[in-house]
N, C-alpha and C positions, 0 to 999 in steps of 0.2 A: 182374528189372525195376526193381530198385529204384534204379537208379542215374538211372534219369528225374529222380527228386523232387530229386537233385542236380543234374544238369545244368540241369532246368526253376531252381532256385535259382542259378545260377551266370550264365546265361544273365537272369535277372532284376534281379542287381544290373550286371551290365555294359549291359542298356539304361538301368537309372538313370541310370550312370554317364555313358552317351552323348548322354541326354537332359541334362545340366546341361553338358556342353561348350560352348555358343554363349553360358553367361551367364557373365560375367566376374568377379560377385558369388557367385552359387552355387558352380560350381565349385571354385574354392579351399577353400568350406566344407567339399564334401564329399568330396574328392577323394580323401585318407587315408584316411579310413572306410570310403569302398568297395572302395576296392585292399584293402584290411584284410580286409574281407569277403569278395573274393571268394578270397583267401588261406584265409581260416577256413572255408571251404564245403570246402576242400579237405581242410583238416586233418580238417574232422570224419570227411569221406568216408572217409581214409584209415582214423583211429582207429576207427569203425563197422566197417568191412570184418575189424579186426584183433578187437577186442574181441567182435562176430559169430563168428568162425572157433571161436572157442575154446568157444562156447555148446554143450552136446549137442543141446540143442532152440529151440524159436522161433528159430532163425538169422533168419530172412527177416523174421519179425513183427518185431522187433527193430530191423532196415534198414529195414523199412517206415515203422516207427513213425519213427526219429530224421529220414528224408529229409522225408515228409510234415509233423513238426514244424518244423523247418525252413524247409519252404518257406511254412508257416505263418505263424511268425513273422516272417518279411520281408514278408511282403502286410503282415499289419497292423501293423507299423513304417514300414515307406514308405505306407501308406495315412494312418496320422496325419500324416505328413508335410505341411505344407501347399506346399514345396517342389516335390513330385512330385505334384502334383496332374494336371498333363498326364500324366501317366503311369497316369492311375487303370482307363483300359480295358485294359493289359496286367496290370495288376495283378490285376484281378478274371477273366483270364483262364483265372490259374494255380490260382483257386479249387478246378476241378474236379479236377484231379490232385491236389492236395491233401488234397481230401475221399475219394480214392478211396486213395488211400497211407493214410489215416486206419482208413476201413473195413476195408482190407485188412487193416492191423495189427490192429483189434480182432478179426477173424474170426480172423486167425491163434494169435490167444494162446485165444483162448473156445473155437472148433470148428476144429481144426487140421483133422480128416478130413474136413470138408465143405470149407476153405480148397481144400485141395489138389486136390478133386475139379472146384474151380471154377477151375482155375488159367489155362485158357486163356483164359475169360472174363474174368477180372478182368485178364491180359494185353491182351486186346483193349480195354477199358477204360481201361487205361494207355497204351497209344497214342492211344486217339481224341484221350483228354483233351491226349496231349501234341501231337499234332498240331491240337489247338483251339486251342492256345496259338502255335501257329506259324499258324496261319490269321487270329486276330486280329492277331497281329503284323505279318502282312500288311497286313492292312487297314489299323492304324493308322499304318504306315508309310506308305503311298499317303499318309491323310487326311493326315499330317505333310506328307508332301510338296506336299501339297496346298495345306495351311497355309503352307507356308514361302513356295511360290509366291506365294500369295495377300500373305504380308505383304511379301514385294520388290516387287509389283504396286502396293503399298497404298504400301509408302515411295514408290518411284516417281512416282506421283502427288501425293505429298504434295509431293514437291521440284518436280514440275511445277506443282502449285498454288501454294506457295512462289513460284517463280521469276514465275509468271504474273501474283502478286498483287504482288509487288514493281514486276512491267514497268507493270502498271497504274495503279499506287503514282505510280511515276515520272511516267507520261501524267499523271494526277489533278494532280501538282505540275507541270510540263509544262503544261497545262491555265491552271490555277491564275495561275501567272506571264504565260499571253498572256492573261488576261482581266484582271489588274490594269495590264498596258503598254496594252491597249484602252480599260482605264476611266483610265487618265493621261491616253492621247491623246481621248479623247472630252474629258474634263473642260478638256485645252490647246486643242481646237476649240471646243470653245463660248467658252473664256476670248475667244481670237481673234477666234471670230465677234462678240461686245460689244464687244471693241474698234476691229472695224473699225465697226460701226454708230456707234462713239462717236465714231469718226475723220470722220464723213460727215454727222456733227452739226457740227463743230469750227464748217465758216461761220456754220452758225445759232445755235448760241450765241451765236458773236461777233457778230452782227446784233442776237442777244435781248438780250444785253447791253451793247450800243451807245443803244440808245435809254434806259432807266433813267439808265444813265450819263450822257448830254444831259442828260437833266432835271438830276440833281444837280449837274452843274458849272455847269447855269444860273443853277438856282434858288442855288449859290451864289455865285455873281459877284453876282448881283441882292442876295441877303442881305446881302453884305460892303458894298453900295451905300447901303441901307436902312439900315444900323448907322452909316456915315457922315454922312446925313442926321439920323438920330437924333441923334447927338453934336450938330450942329451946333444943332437946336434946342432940346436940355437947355441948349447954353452959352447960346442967346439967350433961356429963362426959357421957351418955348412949351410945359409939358408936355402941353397936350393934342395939339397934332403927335407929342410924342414917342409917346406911347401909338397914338396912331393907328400910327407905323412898327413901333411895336414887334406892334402886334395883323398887320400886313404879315408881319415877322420871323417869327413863329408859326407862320401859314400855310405860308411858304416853308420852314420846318424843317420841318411835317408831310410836304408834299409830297418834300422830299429822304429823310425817312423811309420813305417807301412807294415809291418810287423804289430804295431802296438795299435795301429788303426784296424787293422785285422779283426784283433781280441778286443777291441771296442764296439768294432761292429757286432760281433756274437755277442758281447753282453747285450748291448744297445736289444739286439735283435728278439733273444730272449727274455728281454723287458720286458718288452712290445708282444710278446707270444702270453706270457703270464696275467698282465692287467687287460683289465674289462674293455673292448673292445669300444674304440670311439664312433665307429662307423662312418668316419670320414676317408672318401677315398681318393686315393692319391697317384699318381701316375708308377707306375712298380715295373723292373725289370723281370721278367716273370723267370728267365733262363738262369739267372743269378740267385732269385728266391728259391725255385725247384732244385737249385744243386747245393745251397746252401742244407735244405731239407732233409735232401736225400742220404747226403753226406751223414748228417748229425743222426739222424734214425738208423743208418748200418754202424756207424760207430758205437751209440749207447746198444744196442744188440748184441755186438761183439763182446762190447764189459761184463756184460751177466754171462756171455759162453765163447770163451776165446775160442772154441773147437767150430765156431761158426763163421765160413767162408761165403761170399754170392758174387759174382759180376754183378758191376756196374755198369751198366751199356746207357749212355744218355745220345740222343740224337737230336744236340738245341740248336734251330734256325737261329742264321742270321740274322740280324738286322730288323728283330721282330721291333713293331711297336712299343712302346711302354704301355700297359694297360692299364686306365682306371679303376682301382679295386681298394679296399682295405687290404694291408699285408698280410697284419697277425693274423686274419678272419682264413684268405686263402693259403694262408701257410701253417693253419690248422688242418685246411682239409688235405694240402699234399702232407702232411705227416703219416698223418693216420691210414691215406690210401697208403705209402709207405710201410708203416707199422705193420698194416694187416698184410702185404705182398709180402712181407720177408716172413710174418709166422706161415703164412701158407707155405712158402718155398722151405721153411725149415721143418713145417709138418712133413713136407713129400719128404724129404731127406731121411725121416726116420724109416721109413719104406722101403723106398728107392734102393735101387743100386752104384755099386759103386761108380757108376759111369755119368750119375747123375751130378751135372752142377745148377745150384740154385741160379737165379738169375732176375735183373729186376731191370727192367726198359722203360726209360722215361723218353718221350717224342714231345717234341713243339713245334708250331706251326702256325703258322698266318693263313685263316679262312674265313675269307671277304672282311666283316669288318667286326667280326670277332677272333680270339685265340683257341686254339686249340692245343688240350695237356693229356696224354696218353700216357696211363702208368699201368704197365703189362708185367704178369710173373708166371712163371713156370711151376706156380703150387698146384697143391690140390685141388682146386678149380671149387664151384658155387655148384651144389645140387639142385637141378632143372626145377623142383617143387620148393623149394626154399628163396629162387634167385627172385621175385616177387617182392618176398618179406625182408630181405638185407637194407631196406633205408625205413625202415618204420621204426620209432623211438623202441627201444629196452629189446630188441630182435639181435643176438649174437649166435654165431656157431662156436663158441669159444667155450671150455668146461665155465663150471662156476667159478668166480673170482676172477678168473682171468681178463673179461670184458665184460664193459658197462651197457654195449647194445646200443649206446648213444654217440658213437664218432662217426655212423656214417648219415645216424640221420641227421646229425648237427651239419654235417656237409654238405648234405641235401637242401638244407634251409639257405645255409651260406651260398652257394653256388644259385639255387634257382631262386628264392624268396628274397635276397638278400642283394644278387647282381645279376638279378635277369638272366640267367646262365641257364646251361642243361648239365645235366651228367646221365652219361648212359653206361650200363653194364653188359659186358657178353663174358661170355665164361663156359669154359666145355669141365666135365668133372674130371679129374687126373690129368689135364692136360694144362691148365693153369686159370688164368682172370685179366679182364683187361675193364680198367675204368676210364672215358673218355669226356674230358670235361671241356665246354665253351663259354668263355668270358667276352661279352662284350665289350670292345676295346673302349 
């Protein structure tokens, strides 16, 4: 029976061996060594069988002894191995044939006649053990296989996640790229929509700056006149006439100066309305921007249809605060409320009767420790199913061409996203619209 503890050894360095084939690193280390090995399990087998024959006694103890050492020493050589570590449940398999080739051999040298009397036992012994070795072997082959399955399962999804995380990779920049072409084209609609407001100011500027400019070219015709008169009576010796034109002179330079600061300021103003918004806010007189507004939006209306008349009813508090705001940003959205209160009041006009006068009321007010700007008209008024949708981006009541859809919801943003503000809307239909804005002082 002793040829188990060889075979169980021969059979143990060829699963080593079959165990390090899939690694590409291992392998080659140990390749020679075990071919080598399972060569020398051979030799020994032979030399044992020969060097046995020739014994008178312990023959068997002898085969016992060297098989069992043997398979001994490969357990614990491959068991230090940290190499063959997957391998460690076959390894501790071959324990018990081991331990039993061991005993055998000692009983055989110590108590030969009890050995031999126990011979079938310790045969049946020798088999269990070697077929315990082929039962785990089982098993761990399954678990390997199990294993193996498991890690092709495991790459597999690795490259599915892989690929998935890349697809999504892609969408994310994908993504990415159509929110910076949205926020370009957002940023070139708003550009557009201030320049068409600034385009629909053009007449009334040119109106606002038509009157300063009268004064100055008057007041300097009349100066160059005065200066003339002066001359003439410094030559006739009169200086008290001269001082008197000259204190004339004085006047009419002040006057061309405040005249010409006038039509500085509406350039200035409409600078500051056209470039891209700095969003730094500044202390504003609100009463003087709102009338400045008001003004320049019924005058550029007037240019395209002189047959179009409104009252102007403004009702601005004293002594209001200066409110911390961006100008150009709030002096976008009183335009436009503007803009739209006069086409509504000029819509009702085409209706109306003749008893009808358009009309447009602006209200300011100090309420607690924000302002308040009421811009009321007498138009058409906002239909009860629609008044919802008037601040959402590209939502106008206006045919096509005529509006962008986007001046009130830019105003929305300005006011509430932009200064902590509110704007609320009431509106009855044919009876007109009132928008009510609150600025944080």
């Amino acid at each position: 029976m002793e040829i188990f503890y060889f075979i169980a050894a021969f059979l143990l360095i060829k699963r080593l061996q079959k165990s390090l084939k899939t690694s590409f690193l291992l392998y080659p280390k140990w390749k020679t060594m075990l071919i080598t090995a399972s060569w020398l399990v051979i030799v020994i087998y032979v030399v044992t069988m020969i060097f046995a024959s020739n014994l008178t006694s312990s023959e068997d103890a002898v085969k016992d002894l060297v098989g069992s050492a043997l398979l001994f020493g490969l357990i614990y050589f491959a068991n230090k191995e940290p190499d063959f570590e997957s391998q460690r449940v076959y390894l501790y398999a071959n324990i018990p044939l081991a331990i039993v080739g061991f005993v055998t051999a000692i009983a055989e040298f110590i108590a030969p006649v009890f050995a031999s009397g126990q011979e079938n036992y310790i045969a049946l012994a020798i088999i269990a053990a070697f077929f315990w070795i082929f039962g785990r072997w089982a098993t761990t082959k399954k678990q390997s296989e199990e294993l193996r399955i498991s890690a092709e399962r495991k790459a597999e999804l690795e490259v599915l996640v892989q690929e998935r995380t890349l697809e999504l990779q892609k969408q994310k920049d994908e993504l990415q790229d159509t929110l910076q072409e949205l926020k370009t084209t957002q940023a070139q609609l708003i550009q557009s929509e201030k320049m068409a407001s600034l385009g629909e100011l053009t007449a009334g500027i040119a109106h606002e700056i038509q009157n300063p400019l009268n004064f100055v070219n008057n007041f300097s015709e009349v100066t160059a006149e005065l200066v003339d008169e002066m001359e003439l009576e410094l030559n006739k010796g009169d200086k008290e006439e001269a001082i008197a034109i000259a204190s004339d002179i004085k006047q009419n330079l002040e006057k061309i100066m405040h005249h010409g600061k006038r039509a500085d300021g509406i350039v200035k103003g409409m600078l500051q309305h056209s470039r891209a918004s700095s969003n730094v806010k500044e202390p504003t007189d609100i009463n003087k921007l709102a009338d400045e507004y008001l003004r320049l939006a019924y005058h550029g209306l007037r240019a395209k249809d002189k047959s179009f008349n409104a009252d102007l009813v403004t009702h601005f508090a004293e002594g209001l605060p200066a409110a911390n705001m961006v100008p150009q940003d709030i002096g976008r959205v009183l335009l436009n409320l503007f803009n739209n209160g006069f086409y509504a009041v000029k819509e009702k006009q085409k209706t109306a009767g003749p008893d009808y006068k358009p009309a447009i009321e602006v209200t300011t007010s100090s309420k607690g420790k924000s302002i308040e700007i009421i811009v009321k008209d007498n138009g058409v008024g906002i239909p009860d199913e629609i008044k919802e949708k008037i601040l959402q981006p590209f939502f106008t009541t206006k045919p096509t061409g005529e509006g962008t859809g986007l001046g009130l919801s830019l105003s929305y943003d300005i006011v509430v996203k932009a200064h902590s503000g509110k704007i609320d809307v009431k509106s009855k239909p044919g009876e007109g619209s009132e928008f009510k804005i609150n600025i944080p002082v």
